[in-house]
C-alpha positions in Angstrom: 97.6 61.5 -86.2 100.3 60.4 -83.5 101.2 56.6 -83.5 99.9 56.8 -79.9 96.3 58.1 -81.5 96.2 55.7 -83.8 96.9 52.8 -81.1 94.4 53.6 -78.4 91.3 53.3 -81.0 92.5 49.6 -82.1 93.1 48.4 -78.7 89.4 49.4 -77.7 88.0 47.7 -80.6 90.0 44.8 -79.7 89.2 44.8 -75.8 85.4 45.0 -77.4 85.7 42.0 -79.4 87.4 40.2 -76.6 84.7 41.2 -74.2 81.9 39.7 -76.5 83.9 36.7 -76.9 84.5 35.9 -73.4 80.9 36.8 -72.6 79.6 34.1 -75.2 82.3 31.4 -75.3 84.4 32.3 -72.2 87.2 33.0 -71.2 89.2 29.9 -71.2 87.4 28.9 -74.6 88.3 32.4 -76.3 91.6 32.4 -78.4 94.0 34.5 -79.1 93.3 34.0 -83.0 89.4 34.1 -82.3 90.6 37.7 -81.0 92.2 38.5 -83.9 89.9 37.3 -86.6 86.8 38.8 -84.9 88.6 41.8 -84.9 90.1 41.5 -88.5 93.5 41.5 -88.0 96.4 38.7 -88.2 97.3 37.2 -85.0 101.0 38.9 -84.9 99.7 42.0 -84.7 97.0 41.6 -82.2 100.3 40.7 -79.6 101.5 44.3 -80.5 98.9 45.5 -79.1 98.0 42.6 -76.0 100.4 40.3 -75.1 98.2 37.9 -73.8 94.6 36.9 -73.2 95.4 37.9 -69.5 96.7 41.8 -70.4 93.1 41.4 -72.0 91.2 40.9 -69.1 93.5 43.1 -66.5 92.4 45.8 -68.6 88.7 44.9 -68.8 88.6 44.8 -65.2 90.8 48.3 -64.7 88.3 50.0 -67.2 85.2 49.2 -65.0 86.5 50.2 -62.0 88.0 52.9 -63.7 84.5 54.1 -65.1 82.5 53.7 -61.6 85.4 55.1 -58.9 85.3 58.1 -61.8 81.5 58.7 -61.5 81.0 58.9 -58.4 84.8 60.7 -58.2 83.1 63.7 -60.4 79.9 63.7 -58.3 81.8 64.7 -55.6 83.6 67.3 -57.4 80.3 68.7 -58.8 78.8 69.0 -55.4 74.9 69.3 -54.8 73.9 65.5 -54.1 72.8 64.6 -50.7 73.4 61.1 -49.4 70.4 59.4 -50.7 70.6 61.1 -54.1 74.5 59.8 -54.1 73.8 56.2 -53.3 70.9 55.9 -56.1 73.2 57.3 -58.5 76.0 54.4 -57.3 73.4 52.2 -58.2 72.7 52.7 -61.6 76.8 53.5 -62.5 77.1 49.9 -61.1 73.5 48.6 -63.3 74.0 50.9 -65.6 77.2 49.0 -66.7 75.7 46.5 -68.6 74.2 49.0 -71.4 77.3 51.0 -71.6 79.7 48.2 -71.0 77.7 45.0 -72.3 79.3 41.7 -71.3 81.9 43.3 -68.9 79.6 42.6 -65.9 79.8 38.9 -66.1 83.3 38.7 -67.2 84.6 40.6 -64.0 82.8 38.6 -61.8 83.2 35.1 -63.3 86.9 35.9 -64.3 88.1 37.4 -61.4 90.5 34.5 -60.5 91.5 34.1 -64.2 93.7 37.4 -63.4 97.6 37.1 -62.7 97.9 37.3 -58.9 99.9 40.9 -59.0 96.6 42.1 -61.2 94.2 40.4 -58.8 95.7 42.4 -56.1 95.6 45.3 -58.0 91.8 45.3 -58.8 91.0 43.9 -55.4 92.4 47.2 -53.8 90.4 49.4 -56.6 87.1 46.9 -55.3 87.9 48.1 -51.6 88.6 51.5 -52.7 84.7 51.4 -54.2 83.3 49.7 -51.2 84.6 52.0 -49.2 83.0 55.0 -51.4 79.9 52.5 -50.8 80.2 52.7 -47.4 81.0 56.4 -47.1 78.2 57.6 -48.4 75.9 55.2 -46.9 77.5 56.6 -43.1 77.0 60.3 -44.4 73.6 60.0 -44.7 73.2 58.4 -41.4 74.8 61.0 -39.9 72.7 63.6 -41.7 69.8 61.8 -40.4 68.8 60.6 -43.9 69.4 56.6 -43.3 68.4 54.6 -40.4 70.4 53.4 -37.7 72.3 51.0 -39.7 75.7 49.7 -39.8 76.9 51.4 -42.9 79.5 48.8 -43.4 77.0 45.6 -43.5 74.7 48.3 -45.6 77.0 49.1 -48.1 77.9 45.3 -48.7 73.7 45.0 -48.9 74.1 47.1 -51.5 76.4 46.0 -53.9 75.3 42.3 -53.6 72.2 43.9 -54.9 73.8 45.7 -57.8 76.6 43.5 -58.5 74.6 40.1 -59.4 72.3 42.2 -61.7 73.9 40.7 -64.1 73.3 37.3 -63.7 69.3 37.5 -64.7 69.0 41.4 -66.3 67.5 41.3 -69.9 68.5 44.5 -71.9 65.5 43.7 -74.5 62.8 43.1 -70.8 60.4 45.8 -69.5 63.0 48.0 -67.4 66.1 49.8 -67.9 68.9 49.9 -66.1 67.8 52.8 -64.5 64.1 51.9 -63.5 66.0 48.5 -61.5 68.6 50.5 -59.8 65.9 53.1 -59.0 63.4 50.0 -57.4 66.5 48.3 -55.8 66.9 51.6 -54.3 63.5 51.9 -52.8 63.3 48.7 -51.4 66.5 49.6 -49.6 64.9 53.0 -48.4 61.3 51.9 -47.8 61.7 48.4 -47.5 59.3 45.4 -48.6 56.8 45.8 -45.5 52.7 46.2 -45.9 
């Protein structure tokens, strides 16, 4: 196995154990050597691999973006979905983060201004880039007649407000998956809440 092999599996299990961590205690609350001893390694070695709680958390937020901009990214490349199809599958990327990626969720939202201001910037161009996608897709179908006259712009930020705060009150252990949510959100969007 290449040294480079052999890194990569250690730094996800350390970006894991730093994302349940922050999750449950926090961020500021979180130590280095809580990293390392939930992880089972001694403290020096956990800087070979992160340098900082901060290197910790630029990556965190780089791997959800990362995983949702890639979705919808091979969607596109795989053709076949129509607008509406598209924007329920944005959805539950978005919802669906919080069974694939537990605890990220929270931590990119509440720690967004934890981040060193050259990796805020960063990740604030990837979270336009998304919006954008957002927003794309939400126009398309208005031009193909599938959505209303809206304004794809205010829609799209309808939208993630919806997904993104999902967070805040979803229980993985409650009556609906990620899927089932992101599939009602998506009707009420469609169809609305009238009689």
């Amino acid at each position: 196995m290449t040294s480079d092999g052999a890194v990569r599996p250690r730094r996800a299990q350390i970006l894991e154990v730093a994302t349940e961590l922050f999750d449950r205690l926090g961020y500021h609350e979180t130590t280095m050597q809580a990293i390392a001893d939930g992880t089972g390694i001694r403290k020096a070695s956990l800087y070979h691999y992160f340098r900082s709680k901060d290197e910790l958390l630029v990556e965190l937020h780089g791997t959800l973006m990362a995983v949702v901009i890639g979705r919808h990214l091979d969607r596109q490349g795989a053709g076949g979905r129509g607008p509406r199809e598209e924007l329920r599958a944005m959805m539950r990327d978005v919802i669906g983060l919080m069974d694939s990626h537990p605890g990220y969720l929270r931590i990119f939202f509440e720690s967004y201004r934890e981040l060193p201001l050259e990796a805020r910037m960063s990740v604030a161009v990837q979270r336009s880039r998304y919006r954008q996608m957002v927003v794309d897709v939400i126009a398309a179908g208005k031009e193909a007649g599938e959505f209303g006259d809206v304004d794809p712009g205010l829609a799209g930020l309808a939208v993630l407000s919806l997904v993104n705060w999902t967070y805040q009150w979803f229980d993985r252990g409650g009556p609906l998956s990620t899927d089932e949510v992101a599939d009602r959100f998506w009707s009420m969007l469609l169809e609305g809440i009238g009689a």
